[in-house]
C-alpha positions in Angstrom: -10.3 2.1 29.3 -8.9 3.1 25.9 -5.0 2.8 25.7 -2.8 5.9 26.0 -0.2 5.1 23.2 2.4 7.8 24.3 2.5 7.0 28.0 2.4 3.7 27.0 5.4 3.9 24.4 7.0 6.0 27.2 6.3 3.0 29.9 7.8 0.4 27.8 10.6 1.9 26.8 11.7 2.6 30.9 11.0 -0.3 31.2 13.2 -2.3 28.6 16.1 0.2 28.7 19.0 -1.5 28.7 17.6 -5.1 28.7 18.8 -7.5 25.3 17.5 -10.7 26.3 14.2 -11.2 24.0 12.2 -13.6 26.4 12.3 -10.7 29.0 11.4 -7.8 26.5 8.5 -10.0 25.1 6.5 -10.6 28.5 7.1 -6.9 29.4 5.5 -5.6 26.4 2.7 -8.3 26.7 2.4 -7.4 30.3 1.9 -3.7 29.5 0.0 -3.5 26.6 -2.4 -6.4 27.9 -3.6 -4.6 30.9 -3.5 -0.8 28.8 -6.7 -1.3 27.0 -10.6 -3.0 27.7 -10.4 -4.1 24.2 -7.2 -6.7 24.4 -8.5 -10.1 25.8 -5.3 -12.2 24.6 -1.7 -10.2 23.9 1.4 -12.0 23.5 3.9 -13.0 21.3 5.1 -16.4 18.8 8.4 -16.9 18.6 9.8 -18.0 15.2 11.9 -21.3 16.6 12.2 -22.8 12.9 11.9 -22.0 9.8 8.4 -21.3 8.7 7.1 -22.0 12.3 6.4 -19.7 15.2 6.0 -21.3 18.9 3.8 -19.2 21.6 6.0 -17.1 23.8 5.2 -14.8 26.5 1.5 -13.8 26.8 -1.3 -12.3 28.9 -4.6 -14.2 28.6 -5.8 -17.5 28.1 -4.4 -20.2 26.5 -3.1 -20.0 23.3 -2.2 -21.9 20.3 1.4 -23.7 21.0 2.7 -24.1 17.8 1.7 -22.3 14.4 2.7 -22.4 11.0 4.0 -19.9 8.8 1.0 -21.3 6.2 -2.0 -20.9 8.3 -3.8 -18.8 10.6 -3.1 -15.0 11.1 -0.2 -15.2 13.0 1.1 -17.4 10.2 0.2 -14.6 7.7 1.7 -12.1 9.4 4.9 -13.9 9.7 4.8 -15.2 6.0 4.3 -11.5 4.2 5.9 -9.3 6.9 3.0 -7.2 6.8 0.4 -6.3 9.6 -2.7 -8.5 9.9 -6.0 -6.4 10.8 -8.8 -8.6 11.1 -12.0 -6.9 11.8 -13.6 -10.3 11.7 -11.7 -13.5 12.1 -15.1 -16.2 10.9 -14.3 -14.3 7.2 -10.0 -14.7 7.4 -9.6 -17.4 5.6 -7.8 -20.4 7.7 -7.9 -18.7 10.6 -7.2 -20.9 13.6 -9.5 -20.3 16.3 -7.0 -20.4 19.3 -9.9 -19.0 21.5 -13.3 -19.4 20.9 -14.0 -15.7 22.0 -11.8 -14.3 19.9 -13.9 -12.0 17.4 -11.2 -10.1 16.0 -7.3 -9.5 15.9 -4.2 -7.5 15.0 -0.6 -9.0 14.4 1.9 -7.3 14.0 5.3 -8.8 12.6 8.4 -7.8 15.1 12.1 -7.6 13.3 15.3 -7.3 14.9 18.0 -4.8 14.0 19.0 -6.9 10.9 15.5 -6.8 9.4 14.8 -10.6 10.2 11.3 -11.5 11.7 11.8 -12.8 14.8 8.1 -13.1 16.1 4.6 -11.9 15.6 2.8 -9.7 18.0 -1.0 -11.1 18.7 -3.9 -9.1 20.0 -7.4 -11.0 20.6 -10.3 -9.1 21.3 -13.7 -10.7 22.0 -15.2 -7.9 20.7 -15.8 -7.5 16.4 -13.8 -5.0 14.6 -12.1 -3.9 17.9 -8.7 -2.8 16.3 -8.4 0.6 14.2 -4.9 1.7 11.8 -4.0 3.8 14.7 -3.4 0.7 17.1 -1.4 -1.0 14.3 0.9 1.6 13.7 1.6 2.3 17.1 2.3 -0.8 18.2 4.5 -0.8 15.5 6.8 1.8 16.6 6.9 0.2 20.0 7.6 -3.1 18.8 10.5 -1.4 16.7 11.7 1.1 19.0 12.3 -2.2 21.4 13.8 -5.0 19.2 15.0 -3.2 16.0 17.6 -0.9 17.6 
């Protein structure tokens, strides 16, 4: 199963409609997106708590990495530029933190809230290599900021 990004844009955002509190919004979208594609083994979110460190928040999948710093892995990257992180092939990012050993490759995507701060990072596992394409980054962008930039 290949993910539907306008029924899924169009699911999330019933949905969330209305809801503010971020914990809430955060396991929905995980929830949704995690079971919307064959591809996503491990979807969920890290919370920036501190400065320069992001704490795992709502996700689908196994167990992920608790805490992370803005300095290292691909989350941290992600977090740290405020750029999407497409990773066809984790082994050759360099410091990537291997959260999961089956994890082969990954997109994050940075999430801001309506005053441009990043709030979180968006991360998708996939067990498979190269499993992520530009189109899957950019639409999960306009999700992510349809839901917690307005």
């Amino acid at each position: 199963m290949i993910v539907d990004y306008d029924t899924l844009a169009k699911t999330i955002a019933a949905l969330t409609d209305g809801e503010s509190d971020q914990i809430a919004l955060m396991a929905t979208i995980s929830c949704e997106v995690h079971h919307s594609d064959d591809r996503f083994d491990w979807t969920g979110f890290y919370r920036v708590t501190e400065p320069e460190l992001l704490k795992i928040g709502p996700y689908q999948g196994g167990h992920g990495c608790l805490v992370i710093p803005f300095d290292r892995g691909v989350c941290g990257a992600a977090a740290r530029t405020g750029k999407v992180q497409l990773v066809a092939d984790v082994e050759a990012f360099p410091g990537h933190i291997a959260c999961a050993s089956s994890t082969r490759s990954e997109l994050v995507i940075p999430v801001q809230n309506s005053e441009g701060d990043i709030i979180a990072v968006f991360d998708i596992d996939s067990d498979q290599p190269d499993a992520f394409t530009e189109q899957d980054a950019r639409s999960l962008d306009l999700i992510l900021k349809d839901v917690f930039a307005r």
